[in-house]
N, C-alpha and C positions, 0 to 999 in steps of 0.2 A: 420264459422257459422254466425259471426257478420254482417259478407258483404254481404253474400248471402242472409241472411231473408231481409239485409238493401235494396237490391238491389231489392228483390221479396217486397216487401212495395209501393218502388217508383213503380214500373211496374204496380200492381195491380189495383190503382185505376181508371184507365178507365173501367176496369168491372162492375162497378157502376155506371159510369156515364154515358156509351155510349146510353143511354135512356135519360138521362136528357139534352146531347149534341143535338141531333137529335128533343128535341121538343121545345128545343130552338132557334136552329139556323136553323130550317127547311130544312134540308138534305133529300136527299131519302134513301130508305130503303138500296140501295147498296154502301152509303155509310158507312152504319155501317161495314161491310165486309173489305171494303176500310179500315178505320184504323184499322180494327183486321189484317188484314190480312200482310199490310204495315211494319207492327210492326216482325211479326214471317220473313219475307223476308231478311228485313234487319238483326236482329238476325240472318239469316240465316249465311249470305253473313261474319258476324263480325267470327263468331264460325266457319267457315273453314279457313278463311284469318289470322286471326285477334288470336284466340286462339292459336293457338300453339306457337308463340312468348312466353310464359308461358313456355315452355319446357329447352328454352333459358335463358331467360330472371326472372328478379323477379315475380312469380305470382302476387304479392303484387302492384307492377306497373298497373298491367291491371285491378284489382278491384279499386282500386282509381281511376284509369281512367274513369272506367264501372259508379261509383255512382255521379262521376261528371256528366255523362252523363245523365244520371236519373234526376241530377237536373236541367239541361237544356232543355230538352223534358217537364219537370213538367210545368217550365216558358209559354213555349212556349202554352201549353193548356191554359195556365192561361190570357195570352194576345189574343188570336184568337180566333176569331167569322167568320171564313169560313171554308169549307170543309176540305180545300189545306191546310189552317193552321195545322187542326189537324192531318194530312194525313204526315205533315212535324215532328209536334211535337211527333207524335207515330215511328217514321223513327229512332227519335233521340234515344227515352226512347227504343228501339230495340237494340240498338248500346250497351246499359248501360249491357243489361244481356246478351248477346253475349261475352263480355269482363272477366264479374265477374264470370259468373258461373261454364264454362268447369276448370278456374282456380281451381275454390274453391273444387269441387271436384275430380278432378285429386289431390291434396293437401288429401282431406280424405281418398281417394282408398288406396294412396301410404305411407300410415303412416304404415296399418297391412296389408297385402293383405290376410292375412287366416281367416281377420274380415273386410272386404272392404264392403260388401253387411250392415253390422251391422253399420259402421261408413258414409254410404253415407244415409241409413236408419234415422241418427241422421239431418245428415243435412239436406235430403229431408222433416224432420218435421219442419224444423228451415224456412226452405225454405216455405213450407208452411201454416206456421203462419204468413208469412208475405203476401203470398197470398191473403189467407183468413182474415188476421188482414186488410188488404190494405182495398178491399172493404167495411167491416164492419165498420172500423172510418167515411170512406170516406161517406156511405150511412150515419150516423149518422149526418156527419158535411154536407152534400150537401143541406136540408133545411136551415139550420139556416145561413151557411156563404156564400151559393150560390156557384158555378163551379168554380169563379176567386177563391177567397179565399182557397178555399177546394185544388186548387191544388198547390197552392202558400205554403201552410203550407207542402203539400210534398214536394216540391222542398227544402225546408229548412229541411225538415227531412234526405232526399240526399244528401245535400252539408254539415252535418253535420257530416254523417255516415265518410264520405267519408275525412274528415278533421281529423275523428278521426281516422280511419284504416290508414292512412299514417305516422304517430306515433308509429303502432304496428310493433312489428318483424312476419316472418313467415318465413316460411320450403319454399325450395329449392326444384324442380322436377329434377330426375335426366334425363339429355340429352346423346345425343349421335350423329354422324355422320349423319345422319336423322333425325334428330328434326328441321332441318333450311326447312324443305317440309311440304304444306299445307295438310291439314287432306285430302282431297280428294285421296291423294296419296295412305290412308290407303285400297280403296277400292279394290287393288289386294288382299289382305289376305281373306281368304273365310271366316274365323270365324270372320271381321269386319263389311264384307257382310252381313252375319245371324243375328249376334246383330244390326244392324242399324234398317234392317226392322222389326226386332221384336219389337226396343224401337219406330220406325214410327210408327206401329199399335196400340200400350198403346196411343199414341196421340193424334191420330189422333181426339177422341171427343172435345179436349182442344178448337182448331178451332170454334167448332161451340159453345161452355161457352164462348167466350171472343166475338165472334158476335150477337151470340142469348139469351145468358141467362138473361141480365139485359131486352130486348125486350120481352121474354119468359112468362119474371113471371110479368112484367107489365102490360102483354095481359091477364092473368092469374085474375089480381090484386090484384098483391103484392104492398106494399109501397116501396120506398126507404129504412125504415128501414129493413124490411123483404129480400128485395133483399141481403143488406148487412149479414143478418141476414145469409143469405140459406150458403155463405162461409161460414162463422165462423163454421155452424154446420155440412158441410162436412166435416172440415178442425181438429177439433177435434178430431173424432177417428182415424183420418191419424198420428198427432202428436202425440199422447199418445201409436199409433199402429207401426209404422214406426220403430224402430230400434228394436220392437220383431220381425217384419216382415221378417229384415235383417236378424238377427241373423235366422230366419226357409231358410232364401233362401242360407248363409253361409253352412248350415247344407245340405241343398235336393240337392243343385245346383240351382247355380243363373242362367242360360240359361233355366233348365227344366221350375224352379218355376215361369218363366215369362212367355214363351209360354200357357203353359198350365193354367196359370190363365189368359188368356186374355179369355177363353171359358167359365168363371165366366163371367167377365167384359163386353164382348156385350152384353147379355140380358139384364146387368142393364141397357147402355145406352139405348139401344131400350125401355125403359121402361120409359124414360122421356117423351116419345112421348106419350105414353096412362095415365099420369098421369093429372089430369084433375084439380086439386087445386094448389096454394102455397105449404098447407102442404102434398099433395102427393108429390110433386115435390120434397121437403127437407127430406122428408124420404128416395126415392129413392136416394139423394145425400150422407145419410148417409151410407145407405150402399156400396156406391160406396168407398167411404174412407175408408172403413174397407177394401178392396180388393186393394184399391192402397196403401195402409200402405206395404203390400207384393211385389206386380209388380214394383213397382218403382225402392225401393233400388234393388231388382233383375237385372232389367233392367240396370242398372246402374255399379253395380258390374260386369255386363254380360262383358261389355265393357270394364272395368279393366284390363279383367283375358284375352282377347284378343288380348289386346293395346302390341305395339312392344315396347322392350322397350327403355327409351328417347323419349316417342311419350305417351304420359299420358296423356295428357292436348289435343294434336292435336287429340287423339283419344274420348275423351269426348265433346270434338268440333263438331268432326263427328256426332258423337251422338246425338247432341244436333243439330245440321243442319237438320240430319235427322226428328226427330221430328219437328222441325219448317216446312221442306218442307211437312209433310202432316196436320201439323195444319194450316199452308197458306192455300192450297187447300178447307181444309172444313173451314175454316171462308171466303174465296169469295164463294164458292158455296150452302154454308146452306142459309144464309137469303135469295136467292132465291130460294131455295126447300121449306124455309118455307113460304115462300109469296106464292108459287102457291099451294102449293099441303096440307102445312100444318106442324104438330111438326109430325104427326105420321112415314109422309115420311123423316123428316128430319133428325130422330133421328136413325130413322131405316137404312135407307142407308149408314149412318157410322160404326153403328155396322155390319153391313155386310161384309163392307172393313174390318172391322178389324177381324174378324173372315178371311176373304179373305189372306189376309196378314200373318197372325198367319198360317196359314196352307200351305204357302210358304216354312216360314222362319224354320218351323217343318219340312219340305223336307229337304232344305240347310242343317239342323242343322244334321239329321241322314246320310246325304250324306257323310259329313263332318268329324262323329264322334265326333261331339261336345255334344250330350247328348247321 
């Protein structure tokens, strides 16, 4: 829990700043895309290759690794003033949660698996208070200490995390004869198939929050503080909601309880696009977190109870690639949806996909016999 909030911290605060990046150093609009999107790629690439070493190996190893890396991505923002630079530095800070994360949760799955949905629930709150906590320092401290500063104080907060987790003991994943093969390999099992594109479509909005939303609420006119602010107050009913969530998706079925709440979840996104203030915008965000307090740790357990086993970590890698591959997608392609056509089109085209996808993975899953 410590590594993952530590790691979702370091990650987070270019959500706040990627507005304050762009009207400083005069970029175009694509390339806010460019380092959203840079970031989930390389994540992508770490979480298939890179994650399952964890199955092997000490998970403990690859978080240490992950928040080093964090603090090297943090620097690198911290000294660049061109495009390339930050395109480099979001490359690195990709690398950090690719490492830390499939670990940290393949570790909670495999503690209870008849409370897997209830313990990844805990951590997915932990995970995202450091989310939401990232931005909201980060908008606090971006007037007073300016962009070098602000992200220099992360980087110390990463190499800090990261100095202290290498000190702690932790749990072992068990392997097997298959664990030395990259998560990609998982995609013969037709029930890794069904969970991948289910947790892609819970995602796919992430894409366009980490390209549009600090541009969103600016256009909007929100301040730095308030940008800061919209996290925290997503991110609130998610933590305090997240592990009753698990525990309802332990109970229903964690594969049903995800499908069928993404048929909640698109309208809400679609409904960023017609909100027309800050605080419409931060309401519709709360109630989005009241509905991922549930889909997530589902999502997440979905994968669990799928994953071969000795393939724990490679199987939440997957997982987690998957999701990256369509939050890449919609963070290169929203800030140009939202530049020509608008939020209404931007916002809506994703909830479409995901409702698209959800109705895929709802075939697979009855083909299958998995719900």
């Amino acid at each position: 829990m410590f590594a993952s909030g530590a790691t979702a911290v370091s990650n987070s605060i270019i959500f706040a700043a990627l507005g304050d990046l762009q009207d400083t150093y005069g970029f175009a609009d694509f390339g806010l895309g460019l380092i959203a999107g840079i970031g989930f790629l390389v994540g992508l690439l770490t979480q298939v290759f890179v994650a399952p070493l964890a199955d092997l190996y000490k998970p403990k190893t690859l978080m240490v690794t992950g928040l080093a890396f964090a603090a090297v991505g943090s620097l690198v923002f911290a000294v660049g003033d061109t495009l390339w630079q930050f395109v480099i530095g979001r490359a690195i800070v990709g690398v950090s949660f690719g490492c830390t994360q499939p670990a940290a949760r393949a570790i909670a799955a495999n503690l209870d698996k008849s409370r897997a949905a209830e313990r990844l629930g805990k951590l997915a709150g932990v995970e995202t208070a450091g989310i939401v906590g990232g931005p909201f320092v980060g908008g606090i401290m971006l007037d007073p200490l300016g962009l070098r500063w602000t992200f220099i104080v992360f980087a110390i907060v990463a190499l800090v995390a990261s100095l202290t987790l290498a000190a702690k003991p932790l749990p072992t994943l068990p392997s097997s004869g298959q664990s030395r093969r990259i998560s990609l390999t998982l995609l013969r099992y037709p029930g890794v198939r069904t969970v991948a594109l289910t947790t892609m479509s819970l995602y796919l909005p992430i894409g366009v929050y980490d390209a549009l939303w600090d541009r969103y609420l600016t256009d909007r006119g929100a301040s730095n503080f308030v940008v800061g602010l919209s996290f925290l107050l997503y991110g609130i009913p998610f933590i305090l909601l997240a592990r009753v969530g698990g525990r309802l998706a332990d109970k229903w079925g964690a594969l049903r309880t995800a499908l069928y709440a993404i048929f909640i979840l698109a309208p809400i996104v679609a409904g960023y696009g017609v909100a027309a203030t800050p605080l419409a915008i931060i309401i519709v965000s709360v109630v989005e977190g009241v509905v991922q307090a549930v889909t997530i740790p589902a999502s997440q357990a979905s994968m669990s109870q799928v994953a071969p086993e000795g393939r724990a970590a490679a199987a939440q890698g997957l997982s987690g690639g998957a999701n990256l591959v369509g939050a890449a997608a919609t963070a290169f392609v929203s800030p140009w949806i939202y530049g020509a056509h608008g939020p209404v089109w931007a916002f809506g085209v994703i909830a479409a996909a995901m409702l698209s996808f959800s109705l895929i993975a709802q075939t697979m899953a009855r083909r299958y016999k998995l719900i």
